[in-house]
VEXKEMI-979490 format. One line per 5 residues: number of its first residue (from 1); their letters; for each residue x, y, z of N, C-alpha, C, O. Coordinates in pm, 1 decimal. Each point is the difference from the previous one (the first is absolute). Example, Ala and Ser with C-alpha at 12.3 -4.5 7.8 and 13.67 -1.06 7.14 Angstrom:
<pts>
1) AS) 1319.0/-569.0/780.0/-89.0/119.0/0.0/90.0/120.0/0.0/103.6/-1.9/66.5 ~ -138.6/106.9/-138.5/82.0/119.0/6.0/-77.0/109.0/73.0/50.9/110.8/16.9
</pts>
This chain:
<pts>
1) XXXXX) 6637.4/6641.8/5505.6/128.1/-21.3/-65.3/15.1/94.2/-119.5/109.8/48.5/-27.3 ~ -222.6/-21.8/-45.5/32.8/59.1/-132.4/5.3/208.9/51.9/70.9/92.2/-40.3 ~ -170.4/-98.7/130.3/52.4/177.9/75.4/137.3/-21.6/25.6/84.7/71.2/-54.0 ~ -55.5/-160.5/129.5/169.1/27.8/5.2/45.6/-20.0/-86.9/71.6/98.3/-19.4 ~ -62.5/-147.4/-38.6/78.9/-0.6/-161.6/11.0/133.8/-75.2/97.3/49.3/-57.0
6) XXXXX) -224.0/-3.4/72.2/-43.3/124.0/-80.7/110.6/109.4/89.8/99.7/53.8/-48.1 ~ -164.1/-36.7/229.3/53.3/91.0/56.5/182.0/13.7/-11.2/60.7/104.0/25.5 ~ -2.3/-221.0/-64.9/150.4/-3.5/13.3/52.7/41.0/-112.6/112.6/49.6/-5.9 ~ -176.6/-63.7/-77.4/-7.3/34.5/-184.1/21.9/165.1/32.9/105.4/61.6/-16.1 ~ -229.6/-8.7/65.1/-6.7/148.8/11.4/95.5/74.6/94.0/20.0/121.5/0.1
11) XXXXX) 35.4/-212.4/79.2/117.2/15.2/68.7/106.4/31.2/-39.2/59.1/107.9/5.8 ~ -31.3/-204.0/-47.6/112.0/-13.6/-85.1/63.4/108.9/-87.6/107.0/60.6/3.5 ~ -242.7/-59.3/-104.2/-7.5/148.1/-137.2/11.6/127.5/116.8/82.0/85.0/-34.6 ~ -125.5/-67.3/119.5/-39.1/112.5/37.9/147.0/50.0/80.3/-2.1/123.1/-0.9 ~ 117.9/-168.7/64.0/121.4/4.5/34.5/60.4/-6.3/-105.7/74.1/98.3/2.1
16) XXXXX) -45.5/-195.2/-168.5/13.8/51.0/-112.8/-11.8/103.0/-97.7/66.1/41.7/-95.0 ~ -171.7/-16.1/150.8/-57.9/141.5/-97.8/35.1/107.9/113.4/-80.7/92.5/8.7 ~ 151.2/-91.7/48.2/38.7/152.9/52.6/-79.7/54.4/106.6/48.4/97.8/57.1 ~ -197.0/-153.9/-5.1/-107.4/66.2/79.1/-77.0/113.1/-80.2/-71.9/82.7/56.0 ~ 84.3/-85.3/-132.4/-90.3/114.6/-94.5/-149.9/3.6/23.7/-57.8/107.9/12.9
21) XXXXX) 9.4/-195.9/-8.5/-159.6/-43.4/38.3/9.9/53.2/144.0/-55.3/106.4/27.8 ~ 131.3/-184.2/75.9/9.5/40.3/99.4/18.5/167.4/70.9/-52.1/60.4/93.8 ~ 159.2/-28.9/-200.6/-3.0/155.5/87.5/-135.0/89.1/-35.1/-52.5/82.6/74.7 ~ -4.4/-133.1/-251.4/-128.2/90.9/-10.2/-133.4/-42.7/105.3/-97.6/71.1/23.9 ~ 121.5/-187.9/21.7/-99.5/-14.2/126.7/25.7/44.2/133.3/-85.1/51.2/72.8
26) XXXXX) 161.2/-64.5/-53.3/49.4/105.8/143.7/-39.6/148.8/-31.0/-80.1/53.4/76.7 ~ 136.0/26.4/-196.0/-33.3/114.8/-69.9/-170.2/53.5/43.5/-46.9/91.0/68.2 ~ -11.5/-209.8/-154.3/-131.9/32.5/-28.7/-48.5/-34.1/83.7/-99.0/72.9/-5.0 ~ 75.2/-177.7/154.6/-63.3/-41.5/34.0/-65.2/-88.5/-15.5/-93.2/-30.5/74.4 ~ 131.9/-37.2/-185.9/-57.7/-171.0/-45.4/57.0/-100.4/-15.0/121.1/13.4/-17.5
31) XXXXX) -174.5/-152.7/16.9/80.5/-107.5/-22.5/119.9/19.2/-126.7/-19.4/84.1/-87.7 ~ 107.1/-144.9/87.8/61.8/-62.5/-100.0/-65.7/-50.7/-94.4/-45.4/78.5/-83.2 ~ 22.4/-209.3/68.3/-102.8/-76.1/-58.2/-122.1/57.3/-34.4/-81.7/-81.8/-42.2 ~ 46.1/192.2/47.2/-67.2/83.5/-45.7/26.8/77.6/-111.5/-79.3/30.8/-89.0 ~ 190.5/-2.6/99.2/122.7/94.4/-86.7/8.2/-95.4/-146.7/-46.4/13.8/-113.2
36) XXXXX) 131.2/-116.5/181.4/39.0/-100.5/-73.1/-116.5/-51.4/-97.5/29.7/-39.6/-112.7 ~ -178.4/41.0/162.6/-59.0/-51.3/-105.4/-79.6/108.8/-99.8/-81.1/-25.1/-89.1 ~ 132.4/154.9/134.9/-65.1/67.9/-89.5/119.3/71.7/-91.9/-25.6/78.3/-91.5 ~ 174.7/-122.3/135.2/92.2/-16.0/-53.0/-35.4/-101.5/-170.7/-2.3/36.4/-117.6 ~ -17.5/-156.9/178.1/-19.3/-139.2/-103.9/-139.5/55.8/-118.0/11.8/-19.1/-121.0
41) XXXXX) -119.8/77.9/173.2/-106.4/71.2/-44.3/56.7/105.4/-129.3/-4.2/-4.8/-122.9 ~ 50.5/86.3/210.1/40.7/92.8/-116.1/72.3/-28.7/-95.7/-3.3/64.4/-104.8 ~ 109.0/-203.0/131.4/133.1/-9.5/-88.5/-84.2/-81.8/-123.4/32.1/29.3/-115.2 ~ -130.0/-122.7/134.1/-79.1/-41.4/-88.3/-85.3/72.8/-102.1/-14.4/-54.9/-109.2 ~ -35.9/156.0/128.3/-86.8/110.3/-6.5/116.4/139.6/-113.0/-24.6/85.2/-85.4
46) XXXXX) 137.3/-132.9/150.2/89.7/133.1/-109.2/133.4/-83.3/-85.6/94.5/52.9/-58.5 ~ -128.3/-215.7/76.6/65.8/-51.9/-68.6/183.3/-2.3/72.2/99.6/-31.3/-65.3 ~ -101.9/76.6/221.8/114.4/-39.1/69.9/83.5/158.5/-28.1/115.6/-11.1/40.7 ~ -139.4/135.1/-91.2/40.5/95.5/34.3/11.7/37.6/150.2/65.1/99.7/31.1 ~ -117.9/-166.2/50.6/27.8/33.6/126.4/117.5/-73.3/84.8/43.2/23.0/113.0
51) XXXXX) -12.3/-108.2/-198.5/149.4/-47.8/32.4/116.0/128.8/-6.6/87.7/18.8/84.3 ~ -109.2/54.1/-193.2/124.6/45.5/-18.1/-29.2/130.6/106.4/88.1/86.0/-1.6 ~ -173.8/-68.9/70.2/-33.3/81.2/149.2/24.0/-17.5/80.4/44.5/90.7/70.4 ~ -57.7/-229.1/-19.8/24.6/-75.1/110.1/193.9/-17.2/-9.8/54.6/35.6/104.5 ~ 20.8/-73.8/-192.1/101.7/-11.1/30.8/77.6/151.3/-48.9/115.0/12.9/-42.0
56) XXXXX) -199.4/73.2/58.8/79.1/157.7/23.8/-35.0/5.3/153.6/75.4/67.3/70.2 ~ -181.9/-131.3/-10.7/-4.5/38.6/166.3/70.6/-70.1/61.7/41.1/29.8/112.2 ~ -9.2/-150.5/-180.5/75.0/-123.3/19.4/145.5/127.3/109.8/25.6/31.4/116.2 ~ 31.2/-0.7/-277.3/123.2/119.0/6.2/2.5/89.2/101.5/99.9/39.9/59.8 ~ -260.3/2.8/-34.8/33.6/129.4/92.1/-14.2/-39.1/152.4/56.8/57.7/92.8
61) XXXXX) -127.3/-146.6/-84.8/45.2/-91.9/131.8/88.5/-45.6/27.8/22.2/-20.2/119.3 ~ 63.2/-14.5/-211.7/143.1/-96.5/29.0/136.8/179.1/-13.2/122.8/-6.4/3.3 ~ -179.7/93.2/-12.3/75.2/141.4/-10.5/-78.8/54.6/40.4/-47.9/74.9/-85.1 ~ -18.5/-66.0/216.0/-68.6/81.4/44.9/55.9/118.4/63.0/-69.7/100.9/10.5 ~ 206.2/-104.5/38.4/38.2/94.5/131.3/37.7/104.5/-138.5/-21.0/121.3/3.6
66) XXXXX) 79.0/-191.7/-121.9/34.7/145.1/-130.5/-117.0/101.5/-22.4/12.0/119.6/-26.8 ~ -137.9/-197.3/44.5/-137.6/123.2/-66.0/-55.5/34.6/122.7/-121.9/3.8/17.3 ~ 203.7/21.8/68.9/-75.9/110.5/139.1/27.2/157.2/-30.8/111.1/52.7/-6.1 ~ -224.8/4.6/-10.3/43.4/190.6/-38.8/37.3/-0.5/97.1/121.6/-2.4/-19.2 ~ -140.7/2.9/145.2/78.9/59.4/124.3/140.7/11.0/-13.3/72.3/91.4/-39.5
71) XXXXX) -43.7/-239.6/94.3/176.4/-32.6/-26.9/63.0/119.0/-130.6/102.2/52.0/44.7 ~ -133.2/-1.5/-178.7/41.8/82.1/-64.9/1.2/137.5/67.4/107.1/52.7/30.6 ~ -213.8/0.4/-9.4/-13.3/151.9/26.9/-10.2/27.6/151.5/-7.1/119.1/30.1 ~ 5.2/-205.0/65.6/17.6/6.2/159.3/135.2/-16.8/-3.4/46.5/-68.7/-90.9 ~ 43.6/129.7/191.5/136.6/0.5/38.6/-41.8/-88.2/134.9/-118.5/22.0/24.9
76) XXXXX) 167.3/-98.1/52.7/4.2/-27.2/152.4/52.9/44.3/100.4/122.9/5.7/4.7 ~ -192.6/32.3/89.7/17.2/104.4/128.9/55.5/-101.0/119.6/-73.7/-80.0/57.6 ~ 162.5/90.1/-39.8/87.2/-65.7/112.4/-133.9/25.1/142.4/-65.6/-85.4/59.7 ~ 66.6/225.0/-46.6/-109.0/25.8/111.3/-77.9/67.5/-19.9/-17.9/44.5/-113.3 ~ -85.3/0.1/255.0/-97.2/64.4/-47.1/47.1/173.4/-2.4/-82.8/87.5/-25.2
81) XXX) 255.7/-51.9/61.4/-25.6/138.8/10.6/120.3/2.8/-103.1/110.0/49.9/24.0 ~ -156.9/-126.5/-172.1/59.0/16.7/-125.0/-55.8/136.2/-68.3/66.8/64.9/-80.6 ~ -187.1/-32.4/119.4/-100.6/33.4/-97.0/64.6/144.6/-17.7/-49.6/80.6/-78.7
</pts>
């Protein structure tokens, strides 16, 4: 009873918080909850300066398609005998 409690908790935050934990584990190749606790680690450790990090990735995840270099300096080629 109390894992589920816990797991729905982390649920919950983790669709709240944007997937941030989540996309750096897909990224990296590691759990979430991995992320997340060395997330909680560090924020203790620098006195929560890593908050104000986390909700700048917060930003660039939730505006992701704006910070693609491509989309700026690539034009799009209808076909392949654009070139």
């Amino acid at each position: 009873m109390n894992n589920r409690f816990v797991n729905s908790i982390a649920s919950w935050f983790e669709q709240r918080a944007y997937g941030v934990c989540s996309w750096w584990g897909k990224k990296l190749g590691i759990r979430a909850t991995t992320i997340r606790m060395y997330f909680i680690y560090l924020s203790f450790f620098t006195v929560g300066s890593p908050v104000i990090l986390y909700f700048i990735m917060v930003f660039i995840l939730e505006h992701k398609e704006y910070f693609k270099p491509w989309k700026w300096f690539r034009r799009q080629r209808t076909s392949v005998w654009d070139i």
